[in-house]
C-alpha angles and dihedrals in degrees: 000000000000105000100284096357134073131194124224134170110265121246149180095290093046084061094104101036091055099042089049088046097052095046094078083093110013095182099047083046103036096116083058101047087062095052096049091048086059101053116117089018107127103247111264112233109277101012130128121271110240136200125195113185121184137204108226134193117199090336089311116133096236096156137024127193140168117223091183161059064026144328121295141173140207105245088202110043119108112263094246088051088057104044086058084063097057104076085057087054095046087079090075116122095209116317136160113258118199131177143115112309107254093053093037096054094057096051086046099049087046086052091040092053090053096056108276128140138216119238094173132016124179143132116233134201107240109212124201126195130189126191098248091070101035114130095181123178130218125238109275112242111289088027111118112188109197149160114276109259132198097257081060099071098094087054094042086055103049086046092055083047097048093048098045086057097050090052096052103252150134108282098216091186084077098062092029122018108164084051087052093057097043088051079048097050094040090061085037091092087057094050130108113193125192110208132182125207087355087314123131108217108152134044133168128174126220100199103168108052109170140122098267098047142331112220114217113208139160093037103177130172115193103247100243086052107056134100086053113093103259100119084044087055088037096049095037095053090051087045088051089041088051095048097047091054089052107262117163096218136351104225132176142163136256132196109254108257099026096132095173093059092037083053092051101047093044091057087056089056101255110144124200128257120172148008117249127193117204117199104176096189149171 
């Protein structure tokens, strides 16, 4: 209890209140939508536990926060509702915690204040794209864009690794590999690759796919293939793909100074709305 208002764990009949709660701004809570379209769904084989905790006032919704598979936060909620919620986040081992700046900055002063440590800290573009203003591109001859398949992990793996260097993280394949490759085979299902002469060379992961938005992360072109198309094909067929199931909108989220994907997603058509912050800690 947080003066008038108490935190309990989400379930199955708080699905409409929070869905009607976070709502209110579909594209800042997006990550959250999906997970509270999925409580009281019995969990598919494989996939990551979650866990969806919420501020209330008087029985009133009022916050709404993920403590796993990591940390958000409800982009919308009044400061005092989300600060009830930290002391149920505090339990967090380490965890990557990702919002809008100003909610983000007060959880991880309160973390940092409690000993964590912070292993990443960056502020990210978020990018929207509707399909209205989409100016997407077709693969270029000799260019096959495809549903991830089984025979694809080991390239999918060195992909999450090579990615996860070049941006300056933790690379979690060297102290468990065999967990590296199960994280990597339970995302494979959501992921679109682009090969040349049998060659897998693009991938890109759209790990959020519902009505109100799909959510397009880990985006990753092999280096000697870049500069020809291949993540604008790759993106644009996961953008069509999203449209024609219905999606509102395709967003995703750039590091803040990375001129060359801006440059990318805004000649696609995608427009940015909001400014993230990513603090990945222990």
């Amino acid at each position: 209890m947080a003066g008038s208002l108490s935190v309990r764990p989400l379930r199955a009949p708080d699905r409409e209140a929070a869905l009607a709660h976070l709502d209110r701004a579909p594209r800042l809570n997006l990550m959250l939508i999906d997970l509270a379209l999925r409580l009281g769904e019995i969990p598919q084989r494989g996939s990551q536990p979650f866990e969806l905790i919420g501020a209330f006032r008087r029985g009133e919704l009022v916050g709404v926060a993920a403590a796993q598979p990591s940390v958000m936060l409800d982009a919308t909620a009044a400061p005092a509702a989300l600060e009830a919620l930290f002391p149920y986040l505090a339990g967090v081992g380490s965890g990557l915690v990702k919002s809008t700046e100003d909610v983000v900055g007060p959880l991880w002063e309160w973390l940092r204040a409690r000993g964590r440590r912070p292993l990443l800290d960056r502020i990210e573009i978020a990018y929207a794209l509707e399909a209205a203003g989409a100016r997407l591109t077709p693969a270029g001859q000799g260019v096959r864009v495809r549903p991830a398949r089984s025979v694809d992990l080991a390239a999918l793996v060195e992909a999450a690794r090579a990615s996860l260097r070049e941006e300056n993280r933790p690379d979690a394949f060297e102290g468990d590999p065999a967990g590296f490759r199960r994280w990597v085979r339970s995302r494979a299902s959501r992921a679109t690759v682009a090969e040349c002469g049998g060659r897998v060379v693009f991938v890109g992961y759209a790990d959020v796919r519902c009505t109100p938005g799909w959510l397009l992360q880990g985006v990753y072109t092999w280096p000697d293939w870049r500069r020809r198309g291949l993540a604008a094909a790759g993106v644009s067929a996961i953008c069509r793909r999203a449209f024609d199931q219905g999606a509102h909108h395709v967003q995703l989220a750039v590091v803040e100074g990375n001129e060359a994907a801006e440059g990318l997603y805004e000649r696609l058509g995608f427009r940015a709305f909001a400014r993230l912050r990513t603090v990945l800690f222990a």
